[in-house]
NULO-832367 format. One line per field, with one value per residue (C-alpha): z negated, x, y; residue in one letter. Coordinates in steps of 0.1 Angstrom, whole numbers, padded with zeros to 4 digits. Layout:
<atoms>
Z	Z:...
X	X:...
Y	Y:...
res	A:...
</atoms>
This chain:
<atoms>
Z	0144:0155:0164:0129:0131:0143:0122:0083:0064:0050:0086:0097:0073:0074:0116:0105:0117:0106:0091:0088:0066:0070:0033:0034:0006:0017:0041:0068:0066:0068:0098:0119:0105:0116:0152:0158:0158:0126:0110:0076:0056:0021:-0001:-0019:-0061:-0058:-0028:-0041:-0076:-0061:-0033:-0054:-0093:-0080:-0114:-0115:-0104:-0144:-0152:-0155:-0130:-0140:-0126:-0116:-0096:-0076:-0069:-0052:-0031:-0020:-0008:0011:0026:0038:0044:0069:0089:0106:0098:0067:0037:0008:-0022:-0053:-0083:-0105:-0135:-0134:-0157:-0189:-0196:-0184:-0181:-0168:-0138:-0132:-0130:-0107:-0080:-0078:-0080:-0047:-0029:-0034:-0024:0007:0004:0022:-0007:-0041:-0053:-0091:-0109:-0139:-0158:-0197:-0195:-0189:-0151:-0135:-0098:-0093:-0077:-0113:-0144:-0178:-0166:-0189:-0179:-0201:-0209:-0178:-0189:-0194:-0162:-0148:-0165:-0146:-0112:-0122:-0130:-0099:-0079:-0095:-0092:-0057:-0041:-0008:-0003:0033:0004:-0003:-0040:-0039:-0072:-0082:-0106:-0120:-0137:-0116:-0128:-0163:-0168:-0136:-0099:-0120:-0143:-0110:-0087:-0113:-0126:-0083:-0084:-0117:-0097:-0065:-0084:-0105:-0070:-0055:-0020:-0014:-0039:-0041:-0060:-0061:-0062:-0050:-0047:-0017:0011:-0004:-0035:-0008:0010:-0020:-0033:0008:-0004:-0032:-0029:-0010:-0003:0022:0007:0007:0013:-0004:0021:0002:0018:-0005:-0033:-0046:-0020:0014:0045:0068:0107:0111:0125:0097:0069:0093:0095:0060:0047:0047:0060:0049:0047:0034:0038:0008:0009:0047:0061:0029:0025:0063:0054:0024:0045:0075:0050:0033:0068:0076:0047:0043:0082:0073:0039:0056:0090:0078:0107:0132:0158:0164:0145:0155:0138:0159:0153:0157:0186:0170:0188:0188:0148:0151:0171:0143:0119:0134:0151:0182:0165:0148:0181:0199:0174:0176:0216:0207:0182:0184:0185:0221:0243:0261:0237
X	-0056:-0070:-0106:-0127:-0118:-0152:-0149:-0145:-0114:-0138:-0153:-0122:-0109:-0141:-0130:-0099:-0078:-0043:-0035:-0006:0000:0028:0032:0031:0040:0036:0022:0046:0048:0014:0009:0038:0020:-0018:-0002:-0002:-0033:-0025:-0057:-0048:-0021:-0007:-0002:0026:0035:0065:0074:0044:0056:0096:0084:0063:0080:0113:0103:0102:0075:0068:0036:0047:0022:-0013:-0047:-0049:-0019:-0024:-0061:-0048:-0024:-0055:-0073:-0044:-0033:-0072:-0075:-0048:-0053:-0081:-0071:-0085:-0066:-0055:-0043:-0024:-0044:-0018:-0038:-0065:-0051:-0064:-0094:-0128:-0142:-0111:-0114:-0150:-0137:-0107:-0127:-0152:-0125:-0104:-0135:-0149:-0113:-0112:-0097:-0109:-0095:-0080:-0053:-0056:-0030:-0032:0001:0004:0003:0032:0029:0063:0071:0064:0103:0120:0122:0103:0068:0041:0006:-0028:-0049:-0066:-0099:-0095:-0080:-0111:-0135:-0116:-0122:-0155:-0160:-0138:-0170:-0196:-0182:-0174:-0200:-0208:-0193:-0170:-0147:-0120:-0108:-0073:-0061:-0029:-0014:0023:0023:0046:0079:0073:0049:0055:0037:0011:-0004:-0002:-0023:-0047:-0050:-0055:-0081:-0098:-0097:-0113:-0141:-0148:-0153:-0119:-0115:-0082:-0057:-0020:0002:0034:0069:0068:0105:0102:0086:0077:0059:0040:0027:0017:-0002:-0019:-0030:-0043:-0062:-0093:-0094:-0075:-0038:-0015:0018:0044:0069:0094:0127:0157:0126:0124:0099:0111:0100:0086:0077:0037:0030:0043:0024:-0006:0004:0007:-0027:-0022:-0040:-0028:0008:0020:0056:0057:0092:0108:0099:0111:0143:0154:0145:0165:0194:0187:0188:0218:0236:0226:0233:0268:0281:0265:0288:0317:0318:0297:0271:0251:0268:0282:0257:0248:0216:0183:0163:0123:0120:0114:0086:0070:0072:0057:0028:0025:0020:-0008:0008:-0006:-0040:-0022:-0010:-0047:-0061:-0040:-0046:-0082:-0085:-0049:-0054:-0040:-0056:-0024:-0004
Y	0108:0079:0067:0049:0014:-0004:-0031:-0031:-0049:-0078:-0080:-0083:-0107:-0132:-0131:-0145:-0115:-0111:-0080:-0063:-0026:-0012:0010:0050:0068:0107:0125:0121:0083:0084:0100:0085:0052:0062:0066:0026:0009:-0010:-0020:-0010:0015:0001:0035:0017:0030:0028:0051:0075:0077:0077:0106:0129:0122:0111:0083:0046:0027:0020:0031:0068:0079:0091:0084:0119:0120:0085:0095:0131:0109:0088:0116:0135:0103:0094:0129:0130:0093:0076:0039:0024:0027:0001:0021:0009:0009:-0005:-0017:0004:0028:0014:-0007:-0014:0015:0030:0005:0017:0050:0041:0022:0049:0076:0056:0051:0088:0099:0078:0048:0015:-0007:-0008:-0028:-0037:-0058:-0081:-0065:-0049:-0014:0005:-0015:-0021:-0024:-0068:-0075:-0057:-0083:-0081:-0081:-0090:-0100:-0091:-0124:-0138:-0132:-0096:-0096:-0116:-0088:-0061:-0077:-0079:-0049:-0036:-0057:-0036:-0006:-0001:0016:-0008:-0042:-0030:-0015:-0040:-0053:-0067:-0088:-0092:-0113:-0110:-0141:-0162:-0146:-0152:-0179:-0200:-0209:-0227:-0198:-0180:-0200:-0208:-0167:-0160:-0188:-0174:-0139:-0153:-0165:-0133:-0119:-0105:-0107:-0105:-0126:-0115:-0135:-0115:-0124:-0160:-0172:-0192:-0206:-0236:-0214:-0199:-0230:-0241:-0209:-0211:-0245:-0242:-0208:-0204:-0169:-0143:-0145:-0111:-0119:-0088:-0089:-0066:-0064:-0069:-0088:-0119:-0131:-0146:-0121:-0146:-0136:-0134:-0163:-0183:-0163:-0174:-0208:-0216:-0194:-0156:-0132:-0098:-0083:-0057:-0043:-0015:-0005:-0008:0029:0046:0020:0033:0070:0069:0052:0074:0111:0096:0093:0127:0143:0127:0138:0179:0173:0161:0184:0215:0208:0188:0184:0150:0131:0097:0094:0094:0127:0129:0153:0189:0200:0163:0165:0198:0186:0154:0176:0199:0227:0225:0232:0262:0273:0268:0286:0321:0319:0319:0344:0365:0406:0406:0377:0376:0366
res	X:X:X:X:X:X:X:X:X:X:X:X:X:X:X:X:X:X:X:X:X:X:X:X:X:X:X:X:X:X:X:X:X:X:X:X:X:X:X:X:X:X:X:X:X:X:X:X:X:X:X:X:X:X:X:X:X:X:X:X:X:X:X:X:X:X:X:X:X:X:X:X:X:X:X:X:X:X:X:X:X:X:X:X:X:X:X:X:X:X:X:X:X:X:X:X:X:X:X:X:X:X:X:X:X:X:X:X:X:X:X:X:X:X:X:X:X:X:X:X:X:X:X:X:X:X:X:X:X:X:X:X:X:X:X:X:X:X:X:X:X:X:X:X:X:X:X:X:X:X:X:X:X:X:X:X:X:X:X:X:X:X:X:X:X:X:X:X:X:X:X:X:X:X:X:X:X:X:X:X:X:X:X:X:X:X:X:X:X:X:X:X:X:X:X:X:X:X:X:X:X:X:X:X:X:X:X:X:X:X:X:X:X:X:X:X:X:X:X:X:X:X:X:X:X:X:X:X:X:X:X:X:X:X:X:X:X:X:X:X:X:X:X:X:X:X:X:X:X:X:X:X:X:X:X:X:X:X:X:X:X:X:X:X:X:X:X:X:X:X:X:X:X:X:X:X:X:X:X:X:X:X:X:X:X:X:X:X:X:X:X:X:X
</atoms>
């Protein structure tokens, strides 16, 4: 596990750091993740719903569920954590209850999102978007309900596939101002959208670089060159798993075993050690009937 960061996400962000979150969706992800001095995970919906439901990302998980991911996740990693929030799950007071929840269960941030409810992953089609205002009431209330102000609120707005760059822009504006500090307008459909969202938004940007979206994946130093400061990358670890187990799963169907695969393995008794076993094994030295075994 590694050491507490020493500086907080806002800290971070007012030095003008870059940051970049690779997304974790289990407990697994998560830990291969904490090994490399990012400063921050992205607990993506998508992969948690995929992972533990095997669903949609659609709005089909609960409060409940997402919260117990929070704290497992936290739980098993030392670097700070940004969780999805999707929209709160429900109204106001539901957003009070989901900021304190994240924050109680670990979490250095909550994403919250400006969609109807049932939410839908932001690079699928047919996303509607609540009224700004009642959007701008839930950051607000996101803002009073977090518990000290090192614990990061992250605005979304989906508005830009329906209702165009401009409602976009002007709904992450609206949610700067009602006291987000991170804006993230997703699904931009080019470079040029982004420029423009960098110029006209005063505020640490987050830039969703999904692979295979609708949003261009730009290298880093572009995303800091034209105004963003955060990005996330949801989907790449579970895309390669999902390509990597159907690899492996395909050559055991087809030759009945192991042998020959081509595939990269994770060193067995390295993956034991990730996962704690070396504690397990420390301990039974310790405390084992016979002291030589």
């Amino acid at each position: 596990m590694n050491e507490p960061a020493s500086k907080s996400l806002p800290e971070r962000l007012a030095s003008g750091e870059f940051i970049v979150a690779p997304g974790v969706f289990d407990l697994i992800s998560a830990k291969i993740a904490d090994r490399f001095g990012f400063p921050a995970l992205y607990m993506t919906g998508y992969g948690v719903v995929a992972s533990s439901l095997g669903l949609p990302d659609a709005g089909l998980a609960s409060y409940t569920e997402m919260v117990d991911r929070v704290a497992k996740i936290a739980r098993a990693t030392g670097t700070p954590l940004i969780a999805d929030g999707d929209t709160g799950y429900g109204g106001l007071l539901n957003v009070d209850q989901t900021v304190r929840g994240y924050q109680r269960a670990g979490a250095a941030g909550i994403q919250l999102e400006d969609q109807e409810s049932p939410k839908k992953c932001g690079h699928t089609p047919r996303r509607r978007v609540i009224p700004r205002d009642d959007m701008v009431d839930k950051v607000k209330v996101a803002v009073a309900a977090r518990g000290a102000a090192d614990f990061l609120i992250v605005a979304r707005t989906d508005a830009r596939t329906a209702h165009g760059l401009g409602e976009a822009i002007e709904r992450g504006q609206a949610y700067a101002e009602a006291g987000a500090d991170v804006i993230f307008i997703e699904a931009p459909e080019s470079e040029d959208e982004m420029r423009e969202i960098g110029r006209e938004i005063d505020k640490p940007l987050l830039a969703n670089m999904v692979d295979g979206g609708s949003t261009p994946v730009l290298a880093a130093e572009v995303l800091r060159e034209i105004g963003y400061q955060v990005a996330i990358f949801p989907g790449t670890a579970f895309l390669a798993m999902g390509a990597t187990m159907e690899a492996v799963y395909a050559h055991l169907s087809e030759t009945g075993s192991s042998l020959g695969l081509q595939t990269p393995l994770y060193d067995f008794r390295e993956f034991s050690v990730l996962m704690g076993f070396d504690q397990v094994w420390e301990f039974e030295k310790r405390w084992a009937a016979d002291p030589r075994k």
